[in-house]
MMTF fields as JSON, N, C-alpha, C and O atoms, coordinates in Angstrom:
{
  "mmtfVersion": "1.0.0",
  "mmtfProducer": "UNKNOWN",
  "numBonds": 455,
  "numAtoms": 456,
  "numGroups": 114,
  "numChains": 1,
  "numModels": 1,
  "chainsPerModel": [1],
  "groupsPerChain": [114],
  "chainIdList": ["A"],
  "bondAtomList": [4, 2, 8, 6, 12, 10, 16, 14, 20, 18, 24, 22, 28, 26, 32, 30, 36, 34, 40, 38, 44, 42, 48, 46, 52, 50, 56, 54, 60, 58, 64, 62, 68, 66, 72, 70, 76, 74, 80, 78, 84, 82, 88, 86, 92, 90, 96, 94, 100, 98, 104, 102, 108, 106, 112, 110, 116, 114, 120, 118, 124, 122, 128, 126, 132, 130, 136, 134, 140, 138, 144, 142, 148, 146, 152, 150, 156, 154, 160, 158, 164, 162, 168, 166, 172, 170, 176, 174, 180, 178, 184, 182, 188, 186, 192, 190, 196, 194, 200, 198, 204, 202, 208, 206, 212, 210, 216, 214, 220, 218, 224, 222, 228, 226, 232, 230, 236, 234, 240, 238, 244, 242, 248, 246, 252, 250, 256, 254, 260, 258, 264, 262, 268, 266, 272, 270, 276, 274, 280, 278, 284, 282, 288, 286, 292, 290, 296, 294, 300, 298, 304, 302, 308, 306, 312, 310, 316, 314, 320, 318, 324, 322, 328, 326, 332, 330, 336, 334, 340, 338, 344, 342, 348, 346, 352, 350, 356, 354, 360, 358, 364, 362, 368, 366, 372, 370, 376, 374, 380, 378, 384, 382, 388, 386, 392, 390, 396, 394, 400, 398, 404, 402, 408, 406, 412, 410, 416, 414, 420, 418, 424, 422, 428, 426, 432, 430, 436, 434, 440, 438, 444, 442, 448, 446, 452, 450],
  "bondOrderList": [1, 1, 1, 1, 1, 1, 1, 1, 1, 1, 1, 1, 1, 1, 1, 1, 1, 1, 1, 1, 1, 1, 1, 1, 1, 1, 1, 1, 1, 1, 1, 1, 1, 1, 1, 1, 1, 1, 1, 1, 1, 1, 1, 1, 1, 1, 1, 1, 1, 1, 1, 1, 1, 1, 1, 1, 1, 1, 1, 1, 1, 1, 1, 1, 1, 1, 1, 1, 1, 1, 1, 1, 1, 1, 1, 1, 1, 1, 1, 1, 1, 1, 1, 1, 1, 1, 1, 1, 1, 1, 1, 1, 1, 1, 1, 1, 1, 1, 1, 1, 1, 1, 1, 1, 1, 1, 1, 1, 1, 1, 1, 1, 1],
  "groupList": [{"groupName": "UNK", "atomNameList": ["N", "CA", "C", "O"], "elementList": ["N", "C", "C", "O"], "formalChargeList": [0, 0, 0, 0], "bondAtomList": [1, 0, 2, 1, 3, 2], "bondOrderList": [1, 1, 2], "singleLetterCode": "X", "chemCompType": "L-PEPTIDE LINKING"}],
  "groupTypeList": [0, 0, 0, 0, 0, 0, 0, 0, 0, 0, 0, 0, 0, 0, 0, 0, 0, 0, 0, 0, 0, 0, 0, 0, 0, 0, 0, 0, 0, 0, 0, 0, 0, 0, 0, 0, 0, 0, 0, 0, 0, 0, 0, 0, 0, 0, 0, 0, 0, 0, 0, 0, 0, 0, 0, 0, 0, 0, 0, 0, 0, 0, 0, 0, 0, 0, 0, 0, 0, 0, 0, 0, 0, 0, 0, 0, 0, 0, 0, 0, 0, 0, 0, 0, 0, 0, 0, 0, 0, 0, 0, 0, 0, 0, 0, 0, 0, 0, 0, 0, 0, 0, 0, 0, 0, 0, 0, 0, 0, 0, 0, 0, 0, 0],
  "groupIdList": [1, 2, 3, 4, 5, 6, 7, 8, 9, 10, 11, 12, 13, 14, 15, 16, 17, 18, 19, 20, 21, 22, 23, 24, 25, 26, 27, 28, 29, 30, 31, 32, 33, 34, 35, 36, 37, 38, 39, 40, 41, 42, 43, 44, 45, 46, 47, 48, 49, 50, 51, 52, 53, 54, 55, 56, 57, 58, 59, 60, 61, 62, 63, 64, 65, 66, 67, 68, 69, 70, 71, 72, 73, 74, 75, 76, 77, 78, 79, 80, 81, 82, 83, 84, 85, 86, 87, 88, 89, 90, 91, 92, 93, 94, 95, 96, 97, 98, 99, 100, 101, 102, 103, 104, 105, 106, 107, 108, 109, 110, 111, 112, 113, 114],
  "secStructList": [7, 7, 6, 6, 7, 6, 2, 2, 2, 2, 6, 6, 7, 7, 7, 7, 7, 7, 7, 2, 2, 2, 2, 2, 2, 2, 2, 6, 6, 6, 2, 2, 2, 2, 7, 7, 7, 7, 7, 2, 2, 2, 2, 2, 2, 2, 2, 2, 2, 2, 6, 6, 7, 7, 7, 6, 6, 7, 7, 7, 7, 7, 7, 7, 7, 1, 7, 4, 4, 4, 4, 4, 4, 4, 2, 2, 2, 2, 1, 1, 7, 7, 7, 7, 7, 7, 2, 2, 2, 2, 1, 1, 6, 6, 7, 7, 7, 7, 7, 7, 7, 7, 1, 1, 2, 2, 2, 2, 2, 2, 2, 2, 2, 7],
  "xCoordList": [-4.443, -4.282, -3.563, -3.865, -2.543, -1.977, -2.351, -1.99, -3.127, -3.434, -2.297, -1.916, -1.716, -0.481, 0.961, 2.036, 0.744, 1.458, 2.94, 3.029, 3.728, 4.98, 5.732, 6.458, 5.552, 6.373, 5.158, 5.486, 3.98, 3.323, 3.432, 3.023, 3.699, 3.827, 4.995, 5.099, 6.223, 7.866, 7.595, 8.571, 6.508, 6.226, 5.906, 6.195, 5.219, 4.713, 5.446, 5.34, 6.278, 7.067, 8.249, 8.495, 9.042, 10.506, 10.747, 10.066, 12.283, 12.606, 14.053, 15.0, 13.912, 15.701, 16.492, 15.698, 17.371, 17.842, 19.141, 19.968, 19.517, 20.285, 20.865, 20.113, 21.856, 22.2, 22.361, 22.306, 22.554, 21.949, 23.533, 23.341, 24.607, 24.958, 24.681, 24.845, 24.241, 23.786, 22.534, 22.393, 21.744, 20.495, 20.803, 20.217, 21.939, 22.303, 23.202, 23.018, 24.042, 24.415, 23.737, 24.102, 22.406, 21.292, 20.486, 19.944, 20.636, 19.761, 20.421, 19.705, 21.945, 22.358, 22.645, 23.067, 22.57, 22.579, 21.23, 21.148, 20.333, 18.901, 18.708, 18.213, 19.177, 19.495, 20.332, 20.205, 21.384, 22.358, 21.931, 22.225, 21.28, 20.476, 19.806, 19.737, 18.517, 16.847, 16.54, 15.464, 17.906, 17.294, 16.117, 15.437, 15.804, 14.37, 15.078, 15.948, 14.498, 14.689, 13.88, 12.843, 14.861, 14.403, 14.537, 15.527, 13.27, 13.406, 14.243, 14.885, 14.172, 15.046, 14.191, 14.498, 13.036, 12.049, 12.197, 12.552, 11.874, 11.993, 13.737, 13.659, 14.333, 15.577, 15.931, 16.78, 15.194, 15.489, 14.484, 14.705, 13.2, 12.734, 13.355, 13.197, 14.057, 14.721, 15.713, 15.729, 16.499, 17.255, 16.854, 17.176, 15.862, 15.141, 14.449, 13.597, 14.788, 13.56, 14.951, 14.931, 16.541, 17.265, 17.95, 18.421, 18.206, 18.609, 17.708, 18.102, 16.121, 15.377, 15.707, 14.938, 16.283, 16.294, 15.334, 14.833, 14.898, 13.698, 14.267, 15.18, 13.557, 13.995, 14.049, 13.826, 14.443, 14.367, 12.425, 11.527, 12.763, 11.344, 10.342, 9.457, 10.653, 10.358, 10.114, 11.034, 8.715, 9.399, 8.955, 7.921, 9.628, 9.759, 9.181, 9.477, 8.417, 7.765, 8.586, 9.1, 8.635, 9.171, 8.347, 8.361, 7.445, 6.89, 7.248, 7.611, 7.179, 7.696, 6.501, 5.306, 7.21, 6.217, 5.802, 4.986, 6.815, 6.086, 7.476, 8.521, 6.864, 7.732, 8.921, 9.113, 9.739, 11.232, 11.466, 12.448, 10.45, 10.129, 10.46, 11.085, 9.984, 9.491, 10.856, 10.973, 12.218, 13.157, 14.21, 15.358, 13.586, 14.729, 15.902, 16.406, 16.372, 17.715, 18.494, 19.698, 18.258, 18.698, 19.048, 19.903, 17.8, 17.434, 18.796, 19.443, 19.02, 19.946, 21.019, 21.843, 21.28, 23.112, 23.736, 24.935, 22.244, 23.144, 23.015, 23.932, 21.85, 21.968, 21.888, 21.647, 22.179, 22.606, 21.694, 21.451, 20.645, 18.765, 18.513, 19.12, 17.614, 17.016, 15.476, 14.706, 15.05, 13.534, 12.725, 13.066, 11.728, 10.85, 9.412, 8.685, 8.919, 8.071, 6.614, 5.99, 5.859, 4.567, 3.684, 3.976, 2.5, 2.011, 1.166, 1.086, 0.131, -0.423, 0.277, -0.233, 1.514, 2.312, 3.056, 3.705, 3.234, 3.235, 1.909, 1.831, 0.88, -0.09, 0.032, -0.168, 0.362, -0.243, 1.198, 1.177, 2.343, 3.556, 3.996, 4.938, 3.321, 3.502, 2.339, 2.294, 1.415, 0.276, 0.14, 0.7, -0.398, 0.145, -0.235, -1.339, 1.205, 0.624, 0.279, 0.737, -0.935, -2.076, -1.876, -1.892, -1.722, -1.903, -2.711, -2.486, -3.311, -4.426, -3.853, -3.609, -3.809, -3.331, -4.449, -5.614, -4.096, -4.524, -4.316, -3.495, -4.55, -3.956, -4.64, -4.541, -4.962, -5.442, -6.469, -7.029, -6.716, -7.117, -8.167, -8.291, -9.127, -10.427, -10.487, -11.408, -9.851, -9.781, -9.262, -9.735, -8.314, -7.952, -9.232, -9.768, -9.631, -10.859, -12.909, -13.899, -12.458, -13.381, -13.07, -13.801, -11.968, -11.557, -12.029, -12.984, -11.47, -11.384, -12.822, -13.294, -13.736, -15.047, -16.071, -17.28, -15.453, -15.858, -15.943, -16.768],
  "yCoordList": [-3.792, -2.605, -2.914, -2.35, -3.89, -4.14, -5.516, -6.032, -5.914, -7.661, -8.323, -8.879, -8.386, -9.152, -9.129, -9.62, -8.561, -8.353, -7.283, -6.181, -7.799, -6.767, -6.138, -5.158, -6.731, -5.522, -4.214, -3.049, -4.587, -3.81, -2.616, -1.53, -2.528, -2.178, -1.611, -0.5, -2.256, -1.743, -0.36, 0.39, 0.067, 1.176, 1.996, 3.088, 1.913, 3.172, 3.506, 4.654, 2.572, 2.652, 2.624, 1.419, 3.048, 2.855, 2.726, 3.273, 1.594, 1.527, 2.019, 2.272, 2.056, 1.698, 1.248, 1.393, 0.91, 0.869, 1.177, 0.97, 1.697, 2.504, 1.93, 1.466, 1.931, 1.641, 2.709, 3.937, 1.777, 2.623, 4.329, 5.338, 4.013, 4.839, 5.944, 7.154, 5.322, 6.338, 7.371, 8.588, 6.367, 7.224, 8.065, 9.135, 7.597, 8.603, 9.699, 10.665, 9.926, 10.974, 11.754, 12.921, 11.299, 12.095, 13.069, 14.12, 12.068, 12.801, 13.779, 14.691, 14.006, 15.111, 16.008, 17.101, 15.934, 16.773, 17.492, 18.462, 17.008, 17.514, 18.501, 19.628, 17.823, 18.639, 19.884, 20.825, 19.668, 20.776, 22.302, 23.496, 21.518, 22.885, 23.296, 24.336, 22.896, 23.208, 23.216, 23.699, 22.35, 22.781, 21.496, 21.456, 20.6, 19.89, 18.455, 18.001, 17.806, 16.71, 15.559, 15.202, 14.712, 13.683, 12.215, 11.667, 11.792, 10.249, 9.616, 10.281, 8.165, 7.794, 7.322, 7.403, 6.777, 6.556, 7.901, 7.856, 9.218, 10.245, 10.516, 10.875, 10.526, 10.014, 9.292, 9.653, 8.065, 7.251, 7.652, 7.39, 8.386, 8.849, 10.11, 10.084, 11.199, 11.722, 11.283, 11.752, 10.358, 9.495, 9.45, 10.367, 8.221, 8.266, 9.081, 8.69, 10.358, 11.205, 11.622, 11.548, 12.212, 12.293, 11.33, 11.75, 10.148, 8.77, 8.981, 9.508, 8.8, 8.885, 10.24, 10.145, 11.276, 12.461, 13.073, 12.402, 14.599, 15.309, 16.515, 17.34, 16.251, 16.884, 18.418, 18.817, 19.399, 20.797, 20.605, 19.913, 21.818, 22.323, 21.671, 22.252, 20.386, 19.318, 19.739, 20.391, 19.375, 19.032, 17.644, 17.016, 17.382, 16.092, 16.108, 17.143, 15.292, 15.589, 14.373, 13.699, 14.203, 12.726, 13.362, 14.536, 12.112, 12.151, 11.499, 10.324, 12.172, 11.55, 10.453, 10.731, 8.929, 8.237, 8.012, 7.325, 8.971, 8.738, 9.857, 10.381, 9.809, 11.132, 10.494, 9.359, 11.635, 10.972, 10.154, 9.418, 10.299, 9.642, 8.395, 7.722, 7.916, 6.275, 5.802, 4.724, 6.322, 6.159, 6.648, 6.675, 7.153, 8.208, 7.344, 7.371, 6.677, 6.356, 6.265, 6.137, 6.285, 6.479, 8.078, 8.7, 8.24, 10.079, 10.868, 11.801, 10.624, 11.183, 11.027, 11.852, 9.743, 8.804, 9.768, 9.949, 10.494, 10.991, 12.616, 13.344, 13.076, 14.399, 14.843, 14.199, 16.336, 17.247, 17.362, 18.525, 16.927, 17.003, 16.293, 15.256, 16.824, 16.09, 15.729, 16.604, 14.906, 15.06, 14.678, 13.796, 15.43, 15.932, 14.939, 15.132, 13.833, 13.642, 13.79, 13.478, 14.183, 14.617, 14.21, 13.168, 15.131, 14.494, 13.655, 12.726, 13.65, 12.426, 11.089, 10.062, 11.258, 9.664, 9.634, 8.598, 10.705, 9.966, 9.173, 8.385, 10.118, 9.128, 7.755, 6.925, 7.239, 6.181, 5.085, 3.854, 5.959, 5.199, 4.031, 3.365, 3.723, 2.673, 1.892, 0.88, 2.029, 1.243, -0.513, -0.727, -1.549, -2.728, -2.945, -3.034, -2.979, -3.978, -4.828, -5.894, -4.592, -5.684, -6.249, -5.348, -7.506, -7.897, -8.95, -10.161, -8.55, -8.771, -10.12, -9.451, -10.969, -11.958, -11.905, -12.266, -11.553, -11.571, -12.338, -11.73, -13.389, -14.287, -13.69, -14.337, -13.195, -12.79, -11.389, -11.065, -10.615, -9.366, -9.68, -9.388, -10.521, -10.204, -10.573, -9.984, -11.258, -11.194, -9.711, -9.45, -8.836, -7.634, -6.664, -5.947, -6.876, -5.935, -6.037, -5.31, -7.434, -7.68, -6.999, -6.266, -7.301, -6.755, -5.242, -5.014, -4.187, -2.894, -2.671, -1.777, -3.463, -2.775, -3.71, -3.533, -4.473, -3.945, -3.146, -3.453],
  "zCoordList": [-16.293, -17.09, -18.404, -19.455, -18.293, -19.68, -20.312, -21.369, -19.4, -19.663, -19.611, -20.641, -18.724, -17.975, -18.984, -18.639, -20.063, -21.079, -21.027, -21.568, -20.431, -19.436, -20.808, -20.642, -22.252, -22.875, -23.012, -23.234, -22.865, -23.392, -21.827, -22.236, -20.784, -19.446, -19.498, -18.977, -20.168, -20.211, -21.094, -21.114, -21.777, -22.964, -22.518, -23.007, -21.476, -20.553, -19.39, -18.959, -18.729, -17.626, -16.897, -16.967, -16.324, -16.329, -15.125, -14.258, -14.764, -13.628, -13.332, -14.076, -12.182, -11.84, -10.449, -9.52, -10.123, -8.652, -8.406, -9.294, -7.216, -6.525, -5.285, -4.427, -5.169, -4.188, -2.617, -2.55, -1.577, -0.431, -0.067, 0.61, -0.694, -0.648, -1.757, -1.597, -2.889, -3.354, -2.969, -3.09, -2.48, -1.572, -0.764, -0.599, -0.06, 1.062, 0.623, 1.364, -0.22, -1.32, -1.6, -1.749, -1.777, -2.256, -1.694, -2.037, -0.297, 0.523, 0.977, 1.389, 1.093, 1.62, 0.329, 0.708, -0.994, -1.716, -2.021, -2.774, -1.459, -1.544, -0.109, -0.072, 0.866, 1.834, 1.919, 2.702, 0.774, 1.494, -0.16, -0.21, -1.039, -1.775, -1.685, -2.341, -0.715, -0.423, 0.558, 0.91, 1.825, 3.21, 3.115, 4.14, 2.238, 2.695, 2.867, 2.123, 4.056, 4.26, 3.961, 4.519, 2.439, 1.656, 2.332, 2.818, 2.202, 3.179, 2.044, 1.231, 2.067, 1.023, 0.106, -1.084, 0.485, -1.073, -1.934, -3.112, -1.206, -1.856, -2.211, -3.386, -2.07, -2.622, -3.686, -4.502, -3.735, -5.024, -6.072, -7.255, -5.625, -6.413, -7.327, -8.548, -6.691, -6.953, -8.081, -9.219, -7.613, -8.268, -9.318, -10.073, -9.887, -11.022, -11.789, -12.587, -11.59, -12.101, -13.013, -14.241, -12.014, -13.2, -13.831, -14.888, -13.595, -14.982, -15.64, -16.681, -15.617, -16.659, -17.409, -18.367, -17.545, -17.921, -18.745, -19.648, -18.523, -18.697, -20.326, -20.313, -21.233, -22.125, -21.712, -20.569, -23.026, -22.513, -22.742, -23.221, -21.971, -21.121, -20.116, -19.487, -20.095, -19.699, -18.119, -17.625, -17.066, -15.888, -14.861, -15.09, -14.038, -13.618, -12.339, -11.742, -11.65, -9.824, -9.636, -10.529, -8.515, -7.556, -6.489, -6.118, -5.963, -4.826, -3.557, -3.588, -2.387, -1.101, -0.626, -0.535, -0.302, 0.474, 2.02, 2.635, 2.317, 3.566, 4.478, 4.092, 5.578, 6.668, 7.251, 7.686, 7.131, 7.325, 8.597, 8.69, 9.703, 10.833, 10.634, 11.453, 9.304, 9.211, 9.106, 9.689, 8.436, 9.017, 9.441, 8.997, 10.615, 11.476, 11.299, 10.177, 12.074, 12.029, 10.878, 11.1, 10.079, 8.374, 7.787, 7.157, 8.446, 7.892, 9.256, 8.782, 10.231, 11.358, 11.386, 11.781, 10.901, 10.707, 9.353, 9.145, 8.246, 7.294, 7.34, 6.959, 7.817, 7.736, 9.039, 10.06, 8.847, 10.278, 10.666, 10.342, 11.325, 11.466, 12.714, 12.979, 13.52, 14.34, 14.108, 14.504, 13.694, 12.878, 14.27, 15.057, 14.376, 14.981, 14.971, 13.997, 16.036, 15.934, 15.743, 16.757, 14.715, 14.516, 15.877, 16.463, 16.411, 17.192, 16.931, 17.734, 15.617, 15.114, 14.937, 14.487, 15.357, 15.337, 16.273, 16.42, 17.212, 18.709, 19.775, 20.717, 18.751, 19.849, 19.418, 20.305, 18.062, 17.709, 17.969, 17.974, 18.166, 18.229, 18.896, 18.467, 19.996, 20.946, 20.675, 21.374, 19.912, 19.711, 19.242, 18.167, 19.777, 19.217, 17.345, 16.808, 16.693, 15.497, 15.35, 15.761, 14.52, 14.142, 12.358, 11.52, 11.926, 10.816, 10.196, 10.187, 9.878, 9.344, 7.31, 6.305, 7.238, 6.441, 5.012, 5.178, 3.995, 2.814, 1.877, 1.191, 1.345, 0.188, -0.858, -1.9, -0.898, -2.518, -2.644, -1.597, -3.777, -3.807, -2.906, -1.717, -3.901, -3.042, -1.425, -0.86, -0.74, 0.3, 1.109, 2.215, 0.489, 0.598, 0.39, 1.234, -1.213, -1.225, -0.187, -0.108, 0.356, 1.334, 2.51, 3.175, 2.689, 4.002, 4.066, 4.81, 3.372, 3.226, 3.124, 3.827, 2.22, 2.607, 3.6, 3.749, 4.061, 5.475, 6.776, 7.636]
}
């Protein structure tokens, strides 16, 4: 997309990192104004949405990657919550992982369309 060219990538994109108590700060301040329980990707997303700061009128999304399930023990040690297993991921919960070894895209993009 940028032709491997990382200032031209630094122009369109921004990072940052956080540390894990700050995530967890977060998550209970997201918790304790909205009642919604933020995994911690969604947390640091959070995070970054205000360091980057949003001008006036401006507004900002942070998206969640995945259900706080993925890490209960993280998501329970900090907030008052008992998170609730989905049943689409109790059936699959005990299931054996399988990995499957990719060295390179096209070996990835073979795979998938097969």
């Amino acid at each position: 997309m940028f032709d491997n060219d990382i200032e031209a990538l630094k122009k369109s994109f921004s990072s940052y990192s956080f540390t894990d108590d700050e995530t967890r700060e977060t998550m209970k301040k997201i918790y304790a104004k909205s009642g919604y329980v933020a995994d911690p990707h969604g947390a640091v997303g959070y995070l970054g949405l205000k360091k980057y700061g949003l001008k006036e009128n401006e507004f900002g999304v942070f998206l969640e990657t995945a259900h706080p399930v993925k890490f209960l023990d993280v998501v329970e040690e900090t907030l008052p919550v008992k998170v609730e297993i989905p049943a689409q991921i109790q059936k699959v919960i005990n299931n054996k992982k399988v990995a499957i070894k990719a060295s390179s895209y096209e070996d990835l993009k073979a795979f998938l369309l097969h």
